[in-house]
C-alpha positions in Angstrom: 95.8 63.6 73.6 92.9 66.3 74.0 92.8 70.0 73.3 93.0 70.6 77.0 95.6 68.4 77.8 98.0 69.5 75.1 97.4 73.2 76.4 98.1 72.3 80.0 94.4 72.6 80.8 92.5 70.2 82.4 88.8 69.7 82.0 87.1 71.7 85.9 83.4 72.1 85.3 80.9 69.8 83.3 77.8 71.2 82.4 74.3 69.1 81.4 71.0 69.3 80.2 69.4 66.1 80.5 71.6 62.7 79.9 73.9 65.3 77.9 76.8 66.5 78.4 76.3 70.3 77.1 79.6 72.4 77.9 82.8 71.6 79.6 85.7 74.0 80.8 88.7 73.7 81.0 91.0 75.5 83.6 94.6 75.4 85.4 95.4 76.7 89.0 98.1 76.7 91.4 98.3 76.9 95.3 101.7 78.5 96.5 102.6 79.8 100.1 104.1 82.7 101.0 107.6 80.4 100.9 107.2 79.6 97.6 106.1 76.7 98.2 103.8 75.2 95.3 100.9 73.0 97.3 98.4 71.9 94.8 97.5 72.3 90.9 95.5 71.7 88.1 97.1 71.3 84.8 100.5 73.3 84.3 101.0 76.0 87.1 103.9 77.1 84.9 101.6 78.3 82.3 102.2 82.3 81.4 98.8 84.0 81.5 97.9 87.7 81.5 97.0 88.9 85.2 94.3 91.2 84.1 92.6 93.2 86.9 93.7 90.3 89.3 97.1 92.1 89.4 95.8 95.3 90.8 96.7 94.7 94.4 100.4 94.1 93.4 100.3 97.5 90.8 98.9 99.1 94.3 102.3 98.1 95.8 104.5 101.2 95.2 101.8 104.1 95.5 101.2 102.7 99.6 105.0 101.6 100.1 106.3 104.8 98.8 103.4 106.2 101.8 101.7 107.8 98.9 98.6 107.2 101.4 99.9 108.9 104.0 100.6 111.6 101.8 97.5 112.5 100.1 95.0 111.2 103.6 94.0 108.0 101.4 91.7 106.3 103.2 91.4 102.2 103.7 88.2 102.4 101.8 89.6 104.6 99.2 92.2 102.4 98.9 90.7 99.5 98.3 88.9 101.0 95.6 92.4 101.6 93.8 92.4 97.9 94.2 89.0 97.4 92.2 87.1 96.5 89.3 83.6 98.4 90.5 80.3 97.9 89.6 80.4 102.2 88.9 77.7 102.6 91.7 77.0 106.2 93.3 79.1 105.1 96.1 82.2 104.0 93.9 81.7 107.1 91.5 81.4 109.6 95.0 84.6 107.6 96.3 86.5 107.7 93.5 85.5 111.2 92.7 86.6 111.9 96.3 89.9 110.3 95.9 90.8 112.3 93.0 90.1 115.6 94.5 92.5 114.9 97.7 95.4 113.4 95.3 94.9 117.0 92.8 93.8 115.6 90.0 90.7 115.1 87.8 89.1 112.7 85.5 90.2 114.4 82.1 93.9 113.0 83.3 91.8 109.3 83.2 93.2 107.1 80.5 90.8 104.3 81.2 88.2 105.1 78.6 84.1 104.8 79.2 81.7 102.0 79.5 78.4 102.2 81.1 78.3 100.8 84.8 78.2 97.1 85.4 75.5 97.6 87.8 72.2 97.7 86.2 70.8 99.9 88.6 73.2 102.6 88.1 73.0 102.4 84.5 69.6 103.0 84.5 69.4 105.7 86.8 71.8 107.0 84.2 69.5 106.7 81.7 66.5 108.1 83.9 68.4 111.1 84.4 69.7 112.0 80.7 73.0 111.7 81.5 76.1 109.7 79.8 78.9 107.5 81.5 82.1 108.9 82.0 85.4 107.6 83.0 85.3 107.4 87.0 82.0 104.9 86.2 85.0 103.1 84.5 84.9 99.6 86.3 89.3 100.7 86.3 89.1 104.4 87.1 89.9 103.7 90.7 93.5 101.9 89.7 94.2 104.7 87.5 93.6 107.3 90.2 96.1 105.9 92.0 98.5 105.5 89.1 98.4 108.9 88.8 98.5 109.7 92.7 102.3 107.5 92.4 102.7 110.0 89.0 102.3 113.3 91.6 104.2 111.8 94.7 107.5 110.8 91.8 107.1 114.4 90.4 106.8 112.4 86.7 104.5 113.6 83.9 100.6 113.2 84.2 99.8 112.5 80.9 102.2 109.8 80.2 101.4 107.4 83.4 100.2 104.3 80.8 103.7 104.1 79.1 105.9 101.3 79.8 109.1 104.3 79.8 107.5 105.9 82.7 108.8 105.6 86.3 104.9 104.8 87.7 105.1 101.6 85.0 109.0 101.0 86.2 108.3 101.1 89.1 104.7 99.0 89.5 107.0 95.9 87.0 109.6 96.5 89.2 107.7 95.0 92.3 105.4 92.6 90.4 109.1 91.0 89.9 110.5 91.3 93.3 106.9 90.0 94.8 106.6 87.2 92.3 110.1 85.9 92.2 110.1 86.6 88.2 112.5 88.4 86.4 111.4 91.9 84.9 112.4 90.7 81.1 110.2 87.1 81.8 107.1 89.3 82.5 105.3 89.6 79.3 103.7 93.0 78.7 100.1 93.2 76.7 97.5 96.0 77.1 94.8 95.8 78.9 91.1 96.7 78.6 91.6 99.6 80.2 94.9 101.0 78.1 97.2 99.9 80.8 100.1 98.0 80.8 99.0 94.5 81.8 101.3 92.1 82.9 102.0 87.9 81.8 103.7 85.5 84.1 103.6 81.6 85.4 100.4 80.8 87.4 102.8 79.9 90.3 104.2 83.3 90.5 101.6 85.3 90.3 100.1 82.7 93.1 103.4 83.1 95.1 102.9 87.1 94.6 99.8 87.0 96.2 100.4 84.6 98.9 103.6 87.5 99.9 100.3 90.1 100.1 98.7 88.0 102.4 101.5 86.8 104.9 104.2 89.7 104.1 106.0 88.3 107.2 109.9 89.0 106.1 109.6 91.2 103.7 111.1 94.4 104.2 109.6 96.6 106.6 107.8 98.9 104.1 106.8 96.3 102.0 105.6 94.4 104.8 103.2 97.2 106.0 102.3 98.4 102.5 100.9 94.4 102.1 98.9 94.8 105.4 97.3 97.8 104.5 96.4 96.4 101.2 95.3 93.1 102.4 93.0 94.6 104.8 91.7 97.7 103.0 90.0 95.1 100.6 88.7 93.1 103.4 87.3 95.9 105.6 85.7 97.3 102.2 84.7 94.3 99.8 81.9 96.5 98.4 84.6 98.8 96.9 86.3 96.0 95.4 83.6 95.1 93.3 79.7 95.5 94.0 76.5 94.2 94.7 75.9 90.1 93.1 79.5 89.8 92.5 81.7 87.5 94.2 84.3 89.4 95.0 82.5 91.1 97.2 80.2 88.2 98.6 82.9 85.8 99.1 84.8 88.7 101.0 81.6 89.6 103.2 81.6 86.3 104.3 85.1 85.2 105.0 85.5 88.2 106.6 89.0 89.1 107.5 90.9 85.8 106.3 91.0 86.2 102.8 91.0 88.3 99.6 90.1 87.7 96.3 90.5 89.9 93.4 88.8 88.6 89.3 90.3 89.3 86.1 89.2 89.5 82.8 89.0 86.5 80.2 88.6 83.7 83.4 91.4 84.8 85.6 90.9 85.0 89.1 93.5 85.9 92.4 92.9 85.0 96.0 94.8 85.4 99.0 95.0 83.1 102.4 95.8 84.6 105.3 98.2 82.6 107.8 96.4 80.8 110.3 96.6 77.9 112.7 100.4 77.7 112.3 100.3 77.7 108.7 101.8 80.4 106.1 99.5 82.7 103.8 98.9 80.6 100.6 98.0 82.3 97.1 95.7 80.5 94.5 95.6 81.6 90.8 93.1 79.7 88.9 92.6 80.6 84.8 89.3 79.2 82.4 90.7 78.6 79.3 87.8 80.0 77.6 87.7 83.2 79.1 84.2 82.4 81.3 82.6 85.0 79.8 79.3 83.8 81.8 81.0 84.1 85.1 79.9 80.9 86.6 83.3 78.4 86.6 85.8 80.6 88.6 83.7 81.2 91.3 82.6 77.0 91.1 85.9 76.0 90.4 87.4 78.5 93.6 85.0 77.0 96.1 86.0 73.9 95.0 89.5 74.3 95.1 89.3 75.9 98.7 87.1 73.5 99.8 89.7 70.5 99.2 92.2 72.8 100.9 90.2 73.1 104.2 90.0 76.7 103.9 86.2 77.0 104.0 83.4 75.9 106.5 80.7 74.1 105.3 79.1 77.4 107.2 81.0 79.5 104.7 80.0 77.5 101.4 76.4 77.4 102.6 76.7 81.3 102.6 78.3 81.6 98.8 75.6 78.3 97.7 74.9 80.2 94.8 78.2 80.4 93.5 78.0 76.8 94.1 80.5 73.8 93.0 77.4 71.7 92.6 73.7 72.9 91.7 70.9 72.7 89.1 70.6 74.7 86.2 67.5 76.3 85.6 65.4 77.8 83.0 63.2 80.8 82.8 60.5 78.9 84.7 63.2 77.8 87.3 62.3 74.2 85.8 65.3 72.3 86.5 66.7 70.8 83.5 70.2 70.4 84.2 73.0 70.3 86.5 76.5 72.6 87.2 79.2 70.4 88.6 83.0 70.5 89.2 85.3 68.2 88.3 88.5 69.0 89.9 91.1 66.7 91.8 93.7 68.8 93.0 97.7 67.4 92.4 99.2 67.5 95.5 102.8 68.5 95.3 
């Protein structure tokens, strides 16, 4: 039995140069509706994997439910950058900048650390000007802002919003367990890139969570409204939630209004289905077992995936072709000298 099948991974994207078979990963995924039901896999949808940033719609939960938008005028763009992993462009460093002076904050209370922004352009306008990242160019600084916003509206201590003990940490496990239909002491807590808690559950659960985002139809009536405002601030702004020649964003642009997708770190990526046609909301979690550091199989294997679900157009994969299941790989002379394709047959369940 191989590596990948001992691990609950199957093999989802060859890649070749030549007659050769160069690389080969090796994913899992699993399809849920909003009823819990579990439509499709690859390999074990049971597997326990780290969320990463894919999580951040659910931690968004509690700040809009508790009307923490309401409170501080948070605005559907705005909050859809508490959703994000941003490219640190001037429009997510004015927004989130913006969004921290209406909640009454200001960076110093950031926990998230500094990197440079992922958007090259940025960076070096950065560097044109003589000036150094800080923490709201943080690709996370928008989810800690609204951490911190939940800190202010529970009247709990600023400085201690990352601990597990604190009620903003409470209460964002709290609802990742109600939503994904997981007990709190199942959830496995690690730290995340960005110092916060990060959060480890089955891939059908965090698929079933997500689903619940996107067709929050009998849910209570708070939660139900706190998942449409969600849902759709990350549609209406796609930009926020990640930035330019990212996939987030593109897919979103394009699908416009039917579905949302949010990436993680180390090959995890989220999205959600909106009901249509009679049918329920559906939530797709989909993990690279070797972290896709490149960034090229979770948005093959994705298109794939929806693609066999009937989700997508062949008008909307002609749009995303170059986040395609199925094209050439290319050298510095754009010689072709090799090809990308999937290798996914979904289980049916």
């Amino acid at each position: 039995m191989g590596e990948g099948q001992r691990t609950g991974f199957e093999p989802i994207l060859v890649v070749s140069r030549g007659e050769l078979t160069e690389s080969t990963h090796y994913g899992a995924a699993a399809v849920v509706d909003k009823n819990g039901k579990l439509i499709a896999s690859i390999g074990d949808p049971n597997m326990v994997m780290f969320m990463r940033s894919t999580a951040k719609p659910l931690q968004a939960l509690p700040l809009i439910e508790a009307g923490g938008h309401e409170r501080f005028g948070i605005t559907s763009k705005e909050i859809a950058l508490i959703c994000s992993s941003h490219s640190g462009t001037v429009d997510h460093f004015e927004t989130v900048v913006n969004l921290q002076h209406k909640i009454g904050v200001t960076e110093e209370l950031l926990q998230c650390g500094v990197h440079p922004p992922y958007d090259r352009v940025s960076a070096n306008l950065l560097v044109e000007k003589g000036l150094q990242p800080s923490q709201n160019h943080h690709d996370c600084s928008g989810k800690h802002t609204g951490k911190l916003a939940l800190a202010k509206l529970l009247n709990s201590d600023l400085n201690r919003y990352l601990e597990m003990d604190h009620p903003v940490q409470q209460e964002i496990l709290k609802t990742i367990a109600e939503m994904c239909e997981v007990s709190e002491d199942e959830i496995v807590i690690g730290i995340d890139g960005c110092s916060a808690p990060v959060h480890g559950l089955p891939l059908y659960n965090a698929a079933l969570g997500l689903a619940k985002i996107a067709d929050p139809s009998g849910l209570s009536p708070e939660r139900e409204a706190a998942c449409r405002v969600i849902s759709s601030a990350m549609m209406e702004h796609p930009f926020m939630v990640a930035g330019p020649k990212r996939f987030d964003t593109d897919f979103m642009e394009v699908v416009k209004g039917r579905m949302f997708v949010k990436s993680g770190a180390e090959g995890y990526l989220g999205i959600g289905v909106l009901a249509a046609d009679g049918k329920p909301g559906m939530g797709i979690t989909i993990k690279i077992s070797d972290g896709d550091a490149t960034g090229r199989a979770r948005p093959a294997v994705a298109l794939e995936i929806m693609r066999q679900l009937g989700v997508l157009s062949e008008s909307d994969l002609e749009q995303v072709k170059s986040y395609s299941t199925h094209k050439n790989v290319e050298n510095w002379r754009k010689l072709v000298v090799g090809q990308l394709t999937t290798n996914i047959k979904l289980n049916w369940h």
